[in-house]
PDBQT receptor file of N, H, CA, C and O in Angstrom, charges set to zero:
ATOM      1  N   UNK A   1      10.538   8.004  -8.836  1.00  0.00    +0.000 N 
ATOM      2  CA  UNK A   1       9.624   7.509  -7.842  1.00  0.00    +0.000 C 
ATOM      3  C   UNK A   1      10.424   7.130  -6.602  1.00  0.00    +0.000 C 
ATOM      4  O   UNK A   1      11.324   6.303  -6.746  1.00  0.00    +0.000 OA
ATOM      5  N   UNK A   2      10.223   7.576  -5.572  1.00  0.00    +0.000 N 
ATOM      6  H   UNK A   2       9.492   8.248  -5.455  1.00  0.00    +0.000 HD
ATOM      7  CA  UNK A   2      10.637   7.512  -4.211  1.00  0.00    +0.000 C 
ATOM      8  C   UNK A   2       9.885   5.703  -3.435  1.00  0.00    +0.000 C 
ATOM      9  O   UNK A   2       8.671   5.550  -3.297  1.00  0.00    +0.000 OA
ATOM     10  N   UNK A   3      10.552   4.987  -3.190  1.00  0.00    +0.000 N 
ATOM     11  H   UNK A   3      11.537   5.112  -3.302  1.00  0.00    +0.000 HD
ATOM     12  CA  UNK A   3      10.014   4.543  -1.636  1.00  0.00    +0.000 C 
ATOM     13  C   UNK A   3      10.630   4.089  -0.458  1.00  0.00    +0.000 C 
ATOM     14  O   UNK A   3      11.792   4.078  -0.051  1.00  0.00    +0.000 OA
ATOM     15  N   UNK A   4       9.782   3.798  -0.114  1.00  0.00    +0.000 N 
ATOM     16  H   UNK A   4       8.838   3.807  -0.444  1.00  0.00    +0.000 HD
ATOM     17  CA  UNK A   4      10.318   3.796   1.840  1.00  0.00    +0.000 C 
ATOM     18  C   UNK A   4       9.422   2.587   2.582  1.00  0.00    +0.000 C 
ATOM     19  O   UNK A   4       8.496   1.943   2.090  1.00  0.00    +0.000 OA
ATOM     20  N   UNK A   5      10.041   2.483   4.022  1.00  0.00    +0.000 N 
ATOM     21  H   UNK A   5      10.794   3.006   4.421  1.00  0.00    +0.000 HD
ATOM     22  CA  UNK A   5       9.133   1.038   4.536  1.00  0.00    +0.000 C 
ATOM     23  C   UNK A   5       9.175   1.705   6.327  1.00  0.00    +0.000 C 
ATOM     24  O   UNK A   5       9.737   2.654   6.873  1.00  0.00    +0.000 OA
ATOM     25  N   UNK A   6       8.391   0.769   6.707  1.00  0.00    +0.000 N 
ATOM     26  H   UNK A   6       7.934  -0.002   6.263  1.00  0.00    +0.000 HD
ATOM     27  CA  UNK A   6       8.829   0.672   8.397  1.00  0.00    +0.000 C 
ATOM     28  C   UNK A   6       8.605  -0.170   9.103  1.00  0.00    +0.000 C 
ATOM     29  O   UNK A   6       7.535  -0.612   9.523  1.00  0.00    +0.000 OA
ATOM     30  N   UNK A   7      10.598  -0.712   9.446  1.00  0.00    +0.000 N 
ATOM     31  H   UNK A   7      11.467  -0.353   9.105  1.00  0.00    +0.000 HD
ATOM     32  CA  UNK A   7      10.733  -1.614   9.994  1.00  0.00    +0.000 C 
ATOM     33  C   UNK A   7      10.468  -2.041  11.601  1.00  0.00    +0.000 C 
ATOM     34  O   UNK A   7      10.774  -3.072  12.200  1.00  0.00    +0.000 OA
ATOM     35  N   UNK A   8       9.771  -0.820  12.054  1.00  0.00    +0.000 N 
ATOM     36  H   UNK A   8       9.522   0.018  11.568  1.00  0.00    +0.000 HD
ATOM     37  CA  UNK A   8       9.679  -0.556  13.262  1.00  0.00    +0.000 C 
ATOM     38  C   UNK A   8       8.286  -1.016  13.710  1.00  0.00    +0.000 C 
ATOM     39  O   UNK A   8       7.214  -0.861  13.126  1.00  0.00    +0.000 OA
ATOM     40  N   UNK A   9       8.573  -1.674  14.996  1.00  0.00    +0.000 N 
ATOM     41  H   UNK A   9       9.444  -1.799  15.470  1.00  0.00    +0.000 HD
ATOM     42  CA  UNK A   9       7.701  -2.524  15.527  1.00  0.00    +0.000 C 
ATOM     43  C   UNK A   9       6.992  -2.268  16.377  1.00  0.00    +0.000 C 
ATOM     44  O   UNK A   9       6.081  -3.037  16.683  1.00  0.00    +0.000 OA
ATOM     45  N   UNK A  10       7.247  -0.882  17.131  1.00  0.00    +0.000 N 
ATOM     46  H   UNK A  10       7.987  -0.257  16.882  1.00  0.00    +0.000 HD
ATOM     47  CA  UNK A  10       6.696  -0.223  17.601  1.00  0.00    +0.000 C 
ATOM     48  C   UNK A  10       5.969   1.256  17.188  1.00  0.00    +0.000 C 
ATOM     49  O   UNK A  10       5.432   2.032  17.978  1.00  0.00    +0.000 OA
ATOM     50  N   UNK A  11       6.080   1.384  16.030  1.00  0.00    +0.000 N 
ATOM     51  H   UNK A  11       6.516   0.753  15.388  1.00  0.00    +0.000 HD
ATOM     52  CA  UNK A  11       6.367   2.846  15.589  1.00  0.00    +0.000 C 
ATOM     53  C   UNK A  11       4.807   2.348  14.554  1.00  0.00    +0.000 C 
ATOM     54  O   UNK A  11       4.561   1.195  14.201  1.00  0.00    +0.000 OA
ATOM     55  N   UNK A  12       3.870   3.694  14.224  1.00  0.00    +0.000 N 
ATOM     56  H   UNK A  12       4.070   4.630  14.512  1.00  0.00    +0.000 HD
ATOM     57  CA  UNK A  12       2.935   3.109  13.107  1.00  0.00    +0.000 C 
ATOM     58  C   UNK A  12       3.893   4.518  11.612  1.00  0.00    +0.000 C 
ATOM     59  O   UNK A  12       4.663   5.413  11.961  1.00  0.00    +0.000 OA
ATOM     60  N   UNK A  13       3.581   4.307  10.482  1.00  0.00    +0.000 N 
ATOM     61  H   UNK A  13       2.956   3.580  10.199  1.00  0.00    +0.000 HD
ATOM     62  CA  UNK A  13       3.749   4.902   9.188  1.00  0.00    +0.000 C 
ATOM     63  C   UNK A  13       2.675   5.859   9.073  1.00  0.00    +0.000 C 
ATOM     64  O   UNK A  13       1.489   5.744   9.384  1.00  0.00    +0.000 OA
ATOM     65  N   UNK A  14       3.231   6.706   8.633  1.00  0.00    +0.000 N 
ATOM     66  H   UNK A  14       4.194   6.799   8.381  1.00  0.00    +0.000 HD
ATOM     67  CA  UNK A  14       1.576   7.878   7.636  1.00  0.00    +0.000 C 
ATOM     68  C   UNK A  14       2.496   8.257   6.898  1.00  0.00    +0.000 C 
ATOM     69  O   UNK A  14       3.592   8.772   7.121  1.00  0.00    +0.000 OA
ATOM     70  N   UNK A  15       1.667   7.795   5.494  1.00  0.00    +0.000 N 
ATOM     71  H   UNK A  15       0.778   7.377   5.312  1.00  0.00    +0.000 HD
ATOM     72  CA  UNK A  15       2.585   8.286   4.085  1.00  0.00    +0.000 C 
ATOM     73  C   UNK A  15       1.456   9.268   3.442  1.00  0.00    +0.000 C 
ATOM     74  O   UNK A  15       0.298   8.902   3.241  1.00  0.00    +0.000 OA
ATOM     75  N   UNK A  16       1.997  10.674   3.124  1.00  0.00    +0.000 N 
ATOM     76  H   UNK A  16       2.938  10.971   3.287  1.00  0.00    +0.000 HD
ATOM     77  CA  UNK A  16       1.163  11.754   2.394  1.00  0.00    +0.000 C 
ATOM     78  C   UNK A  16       1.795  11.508   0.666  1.00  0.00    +0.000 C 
ATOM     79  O   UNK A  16       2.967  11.587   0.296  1.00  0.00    +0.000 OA
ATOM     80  N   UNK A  17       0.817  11.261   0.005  1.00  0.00    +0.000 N 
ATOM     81  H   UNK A  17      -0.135  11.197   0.305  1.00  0.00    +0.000 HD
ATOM     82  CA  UNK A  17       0.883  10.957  -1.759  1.00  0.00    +0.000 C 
ATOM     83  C   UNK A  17       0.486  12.317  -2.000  1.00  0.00    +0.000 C 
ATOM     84  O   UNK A  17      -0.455  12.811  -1.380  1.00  0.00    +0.000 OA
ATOM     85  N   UNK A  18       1.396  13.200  -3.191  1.00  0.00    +0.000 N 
ATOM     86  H   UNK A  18       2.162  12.799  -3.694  1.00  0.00    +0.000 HD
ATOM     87  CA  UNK A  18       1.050  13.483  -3.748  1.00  0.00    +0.000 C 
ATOM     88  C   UNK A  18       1.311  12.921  -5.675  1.00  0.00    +0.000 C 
ATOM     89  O   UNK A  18       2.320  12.555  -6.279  1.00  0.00    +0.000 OA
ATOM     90  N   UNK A  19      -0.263  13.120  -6.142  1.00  0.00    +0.000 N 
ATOM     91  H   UNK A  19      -1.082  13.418  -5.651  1.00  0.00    +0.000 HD
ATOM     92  CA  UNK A  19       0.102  12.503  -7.304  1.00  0.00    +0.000 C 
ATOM     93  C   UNK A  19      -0.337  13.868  -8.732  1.00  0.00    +0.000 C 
ATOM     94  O   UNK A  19      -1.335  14.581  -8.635  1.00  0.00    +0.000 OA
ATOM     95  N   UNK A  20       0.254  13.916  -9.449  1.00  0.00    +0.000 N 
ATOM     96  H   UNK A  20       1.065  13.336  -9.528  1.00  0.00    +0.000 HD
ATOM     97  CA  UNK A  20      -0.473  14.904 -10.874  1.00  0.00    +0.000 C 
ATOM     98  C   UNK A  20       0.066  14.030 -12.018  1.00  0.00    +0.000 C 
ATOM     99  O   UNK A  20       0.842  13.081 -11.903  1.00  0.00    +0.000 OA
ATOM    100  N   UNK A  21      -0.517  14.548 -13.208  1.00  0.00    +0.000 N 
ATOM    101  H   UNK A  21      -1.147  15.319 -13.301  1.00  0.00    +0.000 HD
ATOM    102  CA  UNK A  21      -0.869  13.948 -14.306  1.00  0.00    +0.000 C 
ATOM    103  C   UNK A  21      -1.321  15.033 -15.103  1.00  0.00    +0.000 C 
ATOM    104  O   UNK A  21      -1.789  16.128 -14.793  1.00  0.00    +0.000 OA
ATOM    105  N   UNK A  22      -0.978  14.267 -16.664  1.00  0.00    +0.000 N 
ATOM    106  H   UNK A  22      -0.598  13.378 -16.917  1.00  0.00    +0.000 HD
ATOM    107  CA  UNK A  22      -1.277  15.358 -17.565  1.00  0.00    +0.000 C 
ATOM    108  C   UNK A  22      -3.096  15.994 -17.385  1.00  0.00    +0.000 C 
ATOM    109  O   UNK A  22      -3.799  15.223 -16.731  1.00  0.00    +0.000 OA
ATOM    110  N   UNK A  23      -3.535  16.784 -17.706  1.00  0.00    +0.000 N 
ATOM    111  H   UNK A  23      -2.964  17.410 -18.237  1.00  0.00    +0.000 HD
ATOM    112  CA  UNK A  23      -5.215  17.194 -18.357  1.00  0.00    +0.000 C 
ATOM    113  C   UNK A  23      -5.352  15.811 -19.037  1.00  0.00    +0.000 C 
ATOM    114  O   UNK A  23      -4.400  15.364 -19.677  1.00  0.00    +0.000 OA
ATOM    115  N   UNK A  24      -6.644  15.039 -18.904  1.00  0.00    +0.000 N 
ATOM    116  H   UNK A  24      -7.418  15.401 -18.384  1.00  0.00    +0.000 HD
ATOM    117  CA  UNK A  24      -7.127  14.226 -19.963  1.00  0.00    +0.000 C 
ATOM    118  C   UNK A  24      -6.716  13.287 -19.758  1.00  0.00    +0.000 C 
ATOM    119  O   UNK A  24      -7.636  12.483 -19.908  1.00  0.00    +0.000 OA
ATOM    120  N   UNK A  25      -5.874  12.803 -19.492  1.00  0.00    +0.000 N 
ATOM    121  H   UNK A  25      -5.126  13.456 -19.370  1.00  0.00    +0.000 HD
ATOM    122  CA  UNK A  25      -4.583  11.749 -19.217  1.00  0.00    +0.000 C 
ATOM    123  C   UNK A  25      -5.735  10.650 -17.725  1.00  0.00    +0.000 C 
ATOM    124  O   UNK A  25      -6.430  11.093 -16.811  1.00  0.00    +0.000 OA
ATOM    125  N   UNK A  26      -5.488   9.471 -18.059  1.00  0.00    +0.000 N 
ATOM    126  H   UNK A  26      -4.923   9.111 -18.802  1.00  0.00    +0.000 HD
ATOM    127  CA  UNK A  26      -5.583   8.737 -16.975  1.00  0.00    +0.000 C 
ATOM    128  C   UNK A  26      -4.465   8.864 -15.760  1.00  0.00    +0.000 C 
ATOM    129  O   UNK A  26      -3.237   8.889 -15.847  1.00  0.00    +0.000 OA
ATOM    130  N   UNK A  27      -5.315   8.935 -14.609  1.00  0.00    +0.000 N 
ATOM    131  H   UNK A  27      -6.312   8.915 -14.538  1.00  0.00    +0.000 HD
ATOM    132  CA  UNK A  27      -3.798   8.581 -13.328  1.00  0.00    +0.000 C 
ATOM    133  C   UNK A  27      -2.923   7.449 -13.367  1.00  0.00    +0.000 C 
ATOM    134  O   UNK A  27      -1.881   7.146 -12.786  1.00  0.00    +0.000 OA
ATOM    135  N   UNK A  28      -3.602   6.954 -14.163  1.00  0.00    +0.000 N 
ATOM    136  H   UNK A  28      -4.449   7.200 -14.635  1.00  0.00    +0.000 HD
ATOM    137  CA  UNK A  28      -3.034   5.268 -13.796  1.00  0.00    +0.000 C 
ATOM    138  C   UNK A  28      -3.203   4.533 -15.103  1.00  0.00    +0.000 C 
ATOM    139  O   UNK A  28      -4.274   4.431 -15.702  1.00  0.00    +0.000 OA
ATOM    140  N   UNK A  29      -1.800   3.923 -15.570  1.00  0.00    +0.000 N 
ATOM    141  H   UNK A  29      -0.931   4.005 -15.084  1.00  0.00    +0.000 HD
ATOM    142  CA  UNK A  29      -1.606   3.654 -16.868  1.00  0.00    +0.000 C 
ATOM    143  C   UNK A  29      -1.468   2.032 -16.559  1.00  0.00    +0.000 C 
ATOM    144  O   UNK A  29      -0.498   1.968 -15.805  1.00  0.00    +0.000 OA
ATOM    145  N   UNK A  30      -1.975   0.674 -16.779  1.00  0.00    +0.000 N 
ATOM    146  H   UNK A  30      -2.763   0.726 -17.392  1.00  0.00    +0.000 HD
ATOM    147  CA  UNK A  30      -1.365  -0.415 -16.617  1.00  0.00    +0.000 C 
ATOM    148  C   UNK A  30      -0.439  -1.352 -17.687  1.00  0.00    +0.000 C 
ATOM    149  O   UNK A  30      -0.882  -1.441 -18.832  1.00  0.00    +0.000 OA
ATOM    150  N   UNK A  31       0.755  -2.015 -17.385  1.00  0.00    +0.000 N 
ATOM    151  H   UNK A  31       1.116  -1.943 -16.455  1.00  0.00    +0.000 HD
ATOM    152  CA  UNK A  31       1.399  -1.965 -18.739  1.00  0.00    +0.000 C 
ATOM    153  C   UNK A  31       1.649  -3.238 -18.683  1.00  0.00    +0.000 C 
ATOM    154  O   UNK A  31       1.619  -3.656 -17.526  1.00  0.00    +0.000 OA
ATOM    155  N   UNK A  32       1.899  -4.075 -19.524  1.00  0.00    +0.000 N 
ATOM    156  H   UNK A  32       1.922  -3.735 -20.465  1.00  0.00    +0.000 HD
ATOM    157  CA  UNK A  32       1.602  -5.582 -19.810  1.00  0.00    +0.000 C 
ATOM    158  C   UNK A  32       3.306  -6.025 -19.014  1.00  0.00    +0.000 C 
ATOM    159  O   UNK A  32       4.090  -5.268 -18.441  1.00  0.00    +0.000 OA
ATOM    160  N   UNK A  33       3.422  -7.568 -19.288  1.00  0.00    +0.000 N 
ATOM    161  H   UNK A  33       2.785  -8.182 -19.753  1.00  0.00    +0.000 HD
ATOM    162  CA  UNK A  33       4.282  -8.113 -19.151  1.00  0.00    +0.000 C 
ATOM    163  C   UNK A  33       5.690  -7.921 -19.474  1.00  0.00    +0.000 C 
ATOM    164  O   UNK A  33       6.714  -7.991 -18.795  1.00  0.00    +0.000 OA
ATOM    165  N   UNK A  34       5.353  -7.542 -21.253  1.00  0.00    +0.000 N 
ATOM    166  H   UNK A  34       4.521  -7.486 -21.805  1.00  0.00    +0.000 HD
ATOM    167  CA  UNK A  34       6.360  -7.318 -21.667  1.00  0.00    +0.000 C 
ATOM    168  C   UNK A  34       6.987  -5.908 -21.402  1.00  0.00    +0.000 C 
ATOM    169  O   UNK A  34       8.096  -5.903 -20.868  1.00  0.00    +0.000 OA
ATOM    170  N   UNK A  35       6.586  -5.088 -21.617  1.00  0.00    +0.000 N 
ATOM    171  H   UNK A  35       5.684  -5.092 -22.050  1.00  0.00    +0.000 HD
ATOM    172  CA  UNK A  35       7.091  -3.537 -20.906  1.00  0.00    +0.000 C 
ATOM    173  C   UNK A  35       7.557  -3.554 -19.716  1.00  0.00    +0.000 C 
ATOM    174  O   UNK A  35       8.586  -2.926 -19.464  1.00  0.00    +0.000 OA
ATOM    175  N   UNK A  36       6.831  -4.345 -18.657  1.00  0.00    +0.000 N 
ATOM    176  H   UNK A  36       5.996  -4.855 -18.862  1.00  0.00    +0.000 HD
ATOM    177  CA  UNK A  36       7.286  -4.101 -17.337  1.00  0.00    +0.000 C 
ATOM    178  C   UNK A  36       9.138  -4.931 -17.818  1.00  0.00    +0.000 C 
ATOM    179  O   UNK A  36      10.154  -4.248 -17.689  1.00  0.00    +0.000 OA
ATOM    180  N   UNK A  37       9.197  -6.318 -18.303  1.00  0.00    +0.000 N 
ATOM    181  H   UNK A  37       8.372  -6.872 -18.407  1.00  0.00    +0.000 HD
ATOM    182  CA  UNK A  37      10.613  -6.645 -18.535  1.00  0.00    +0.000 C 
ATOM    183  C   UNK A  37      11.400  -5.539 -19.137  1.00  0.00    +0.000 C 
ATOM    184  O   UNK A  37      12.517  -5.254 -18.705  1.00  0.00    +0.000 OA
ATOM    185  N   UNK A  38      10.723  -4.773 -20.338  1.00  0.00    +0.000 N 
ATOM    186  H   UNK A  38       9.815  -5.004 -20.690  1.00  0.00    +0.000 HD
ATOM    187  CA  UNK A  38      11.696  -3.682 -20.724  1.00  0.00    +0.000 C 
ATOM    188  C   UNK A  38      12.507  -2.793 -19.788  1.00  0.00    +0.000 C 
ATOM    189  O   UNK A  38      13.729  -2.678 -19.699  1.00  0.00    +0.000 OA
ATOM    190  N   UNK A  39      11.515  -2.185 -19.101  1.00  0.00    +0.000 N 
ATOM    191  H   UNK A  39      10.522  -2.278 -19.173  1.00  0.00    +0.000 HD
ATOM    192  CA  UNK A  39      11.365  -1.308 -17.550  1.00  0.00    +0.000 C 
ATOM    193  C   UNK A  39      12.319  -1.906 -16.867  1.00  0.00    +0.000 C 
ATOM    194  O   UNK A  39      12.754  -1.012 -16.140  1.00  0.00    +0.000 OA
ATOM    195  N   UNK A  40      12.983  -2.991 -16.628  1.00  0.00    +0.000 N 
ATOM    196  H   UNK A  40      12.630  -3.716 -17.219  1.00  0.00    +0.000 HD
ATOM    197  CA  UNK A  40      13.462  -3.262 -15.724  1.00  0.00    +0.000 C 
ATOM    198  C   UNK A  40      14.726  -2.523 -14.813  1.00  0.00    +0.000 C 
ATOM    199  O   UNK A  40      14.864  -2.277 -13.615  1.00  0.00    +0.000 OA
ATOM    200  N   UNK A  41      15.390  -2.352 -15.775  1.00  0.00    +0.000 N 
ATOM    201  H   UNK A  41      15.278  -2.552 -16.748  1.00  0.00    +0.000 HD
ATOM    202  CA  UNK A  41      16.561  -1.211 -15.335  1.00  0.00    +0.000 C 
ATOM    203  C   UNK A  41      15.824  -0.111 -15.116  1.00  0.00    +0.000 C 
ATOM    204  O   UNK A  41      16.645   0.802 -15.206  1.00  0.00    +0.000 OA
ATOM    205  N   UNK A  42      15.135   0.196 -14.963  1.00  0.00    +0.000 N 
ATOM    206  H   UNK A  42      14.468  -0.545 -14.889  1.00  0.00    +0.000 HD
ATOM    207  CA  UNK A  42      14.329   1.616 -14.528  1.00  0.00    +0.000 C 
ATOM    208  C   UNK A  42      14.296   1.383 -12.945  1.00  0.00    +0.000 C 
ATOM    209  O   UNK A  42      14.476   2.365 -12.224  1.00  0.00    +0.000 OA
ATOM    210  N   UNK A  43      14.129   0.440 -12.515  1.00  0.00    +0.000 N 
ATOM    211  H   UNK A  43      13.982  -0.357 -13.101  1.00  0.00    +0.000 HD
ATOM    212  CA  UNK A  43      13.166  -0.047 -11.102  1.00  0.00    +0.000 C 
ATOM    213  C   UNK A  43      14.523   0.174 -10.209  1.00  0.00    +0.000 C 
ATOM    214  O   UNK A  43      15.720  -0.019 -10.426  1.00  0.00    +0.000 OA
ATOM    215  N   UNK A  44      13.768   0.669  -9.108  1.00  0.00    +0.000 N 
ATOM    216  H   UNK A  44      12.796   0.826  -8.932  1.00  0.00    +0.000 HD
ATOM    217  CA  UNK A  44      14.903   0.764  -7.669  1.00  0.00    +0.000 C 
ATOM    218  C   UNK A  44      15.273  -0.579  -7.288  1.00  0.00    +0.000 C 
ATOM    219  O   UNK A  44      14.394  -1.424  -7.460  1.00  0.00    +0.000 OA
ATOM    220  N   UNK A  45      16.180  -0.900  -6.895  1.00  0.00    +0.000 N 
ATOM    221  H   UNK A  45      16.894  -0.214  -6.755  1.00  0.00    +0.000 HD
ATOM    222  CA  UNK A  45      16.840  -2.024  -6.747  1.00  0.00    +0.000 C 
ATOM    223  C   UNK A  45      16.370  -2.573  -5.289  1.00  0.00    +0.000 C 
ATOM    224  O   UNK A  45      16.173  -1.738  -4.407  1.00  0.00    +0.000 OA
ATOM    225  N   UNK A  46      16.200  -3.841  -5.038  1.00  0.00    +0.000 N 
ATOM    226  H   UNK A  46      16.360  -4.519  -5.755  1.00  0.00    +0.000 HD
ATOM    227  CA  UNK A  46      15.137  -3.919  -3.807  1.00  0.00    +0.000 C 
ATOM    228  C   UNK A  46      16.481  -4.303  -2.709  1.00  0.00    +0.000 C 
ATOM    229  O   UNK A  46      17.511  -4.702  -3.254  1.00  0.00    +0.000 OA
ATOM    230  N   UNK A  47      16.471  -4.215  -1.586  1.00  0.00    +0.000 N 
ATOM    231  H   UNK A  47      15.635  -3.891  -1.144  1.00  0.00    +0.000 HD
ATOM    232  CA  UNK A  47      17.091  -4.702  -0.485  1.00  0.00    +0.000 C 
ATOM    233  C   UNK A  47      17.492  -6.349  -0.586  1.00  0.00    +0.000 C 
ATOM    234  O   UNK A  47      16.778  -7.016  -1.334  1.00  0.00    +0.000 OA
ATOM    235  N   UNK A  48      18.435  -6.940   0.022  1.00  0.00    +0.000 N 
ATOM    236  H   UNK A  48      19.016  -6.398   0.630  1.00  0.00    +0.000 HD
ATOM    237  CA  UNK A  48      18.338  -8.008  -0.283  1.00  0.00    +0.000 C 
ATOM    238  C   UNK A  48      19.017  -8.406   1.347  1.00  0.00    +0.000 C 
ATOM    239  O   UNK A  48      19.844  -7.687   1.908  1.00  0.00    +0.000 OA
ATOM    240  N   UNK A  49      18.483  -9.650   1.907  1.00  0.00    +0.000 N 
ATOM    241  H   UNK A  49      17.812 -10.234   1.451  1.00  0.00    +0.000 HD
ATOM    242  CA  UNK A  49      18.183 -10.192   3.329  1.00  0.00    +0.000 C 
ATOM    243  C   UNK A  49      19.083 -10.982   3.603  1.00  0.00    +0.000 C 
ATOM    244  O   UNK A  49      19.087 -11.562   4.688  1.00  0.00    +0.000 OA
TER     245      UNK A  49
């Protein structure tokens, strides 16, 4: 999974999604508390200020 931001204050964003998924399959899976902690090393590492 890719993302991106814009820090620009003058500038506006247009983000084009494309999304697929299995046949049958929901787009969108929601996953509890505990999974997301499993997940964690999965996740892009956020910027830090």
């Amino acid at each position: 999974m890719d993302q991106d931001g814009n820090a620009l204050a003058d500038e506006t964003t247009e983000l084009v999604v494309t999304m697929m998924c299995a046949p049958g399959k929901p787009m969108l899976e929601l996953v509890d508390e505990e999974e997301l902690k499993q997940r964690a090393h999965l996740r892009a590492p956020r910027p830090t200020v």
